[in-house]
N, C-alpha and C positions, 0 to 999 in steps of 0.2 A: 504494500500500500504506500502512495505519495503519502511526503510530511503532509501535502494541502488537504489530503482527505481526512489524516487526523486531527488535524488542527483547523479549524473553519478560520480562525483570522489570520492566517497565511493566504487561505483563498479568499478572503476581503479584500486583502488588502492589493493582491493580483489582479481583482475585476476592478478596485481603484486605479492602480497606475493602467492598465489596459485602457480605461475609457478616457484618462486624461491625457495618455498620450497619442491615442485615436482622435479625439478632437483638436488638439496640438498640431497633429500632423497634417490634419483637412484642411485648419487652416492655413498652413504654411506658416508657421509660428517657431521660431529656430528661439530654442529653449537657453540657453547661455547669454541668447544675446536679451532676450527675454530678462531674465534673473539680473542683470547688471543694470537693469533700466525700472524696476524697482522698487520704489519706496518701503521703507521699513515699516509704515504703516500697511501699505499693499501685501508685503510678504505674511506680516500675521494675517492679515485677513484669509488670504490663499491658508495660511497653514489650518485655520481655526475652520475655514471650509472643508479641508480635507480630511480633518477631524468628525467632523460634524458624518460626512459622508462617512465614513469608517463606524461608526456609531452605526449608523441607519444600516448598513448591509449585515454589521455584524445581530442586530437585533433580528433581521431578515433571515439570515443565516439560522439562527436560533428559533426561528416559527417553525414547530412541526408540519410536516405537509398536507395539504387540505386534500380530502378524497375527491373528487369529481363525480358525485353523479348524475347518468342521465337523465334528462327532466323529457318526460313522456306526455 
């Protein structure tokens, strides 16, 4: 078994940087250059955001799974 299937915020934190660096990338957003250009106010806000989302998947992660049934 992956560490990610034992540890669910391994896999958080994986569909985090995947989705931010997926919209990064769409928009043609070169990341360094990014980061230097920056305010220290900006950068917590980005960190206290990433936070936040980390929070939300990992509580998501933790919802047992919902049955689906068919409605007839």
């Amino acid at each position: 078994m992956s560490d990610s299937s034992k540890n669910p915020k391994i896999l958080s934190d994986k569909v985090i940087d995947l989705l931010v660096s997926t919209t990064l990338q769409k928009n043609g957003v070169n990341i360094e250059k990014a980061k230097s250009q920056l305010s220290d106010e900006q950068k917590k806000m980005f960190k206290d955001l990433v936070e936040d989302l980390a929070k939300q998947v990992d509580s998501f992660m933790k919802k047992p799974p919902v049955d689906k049934k068919e409605s007839k």
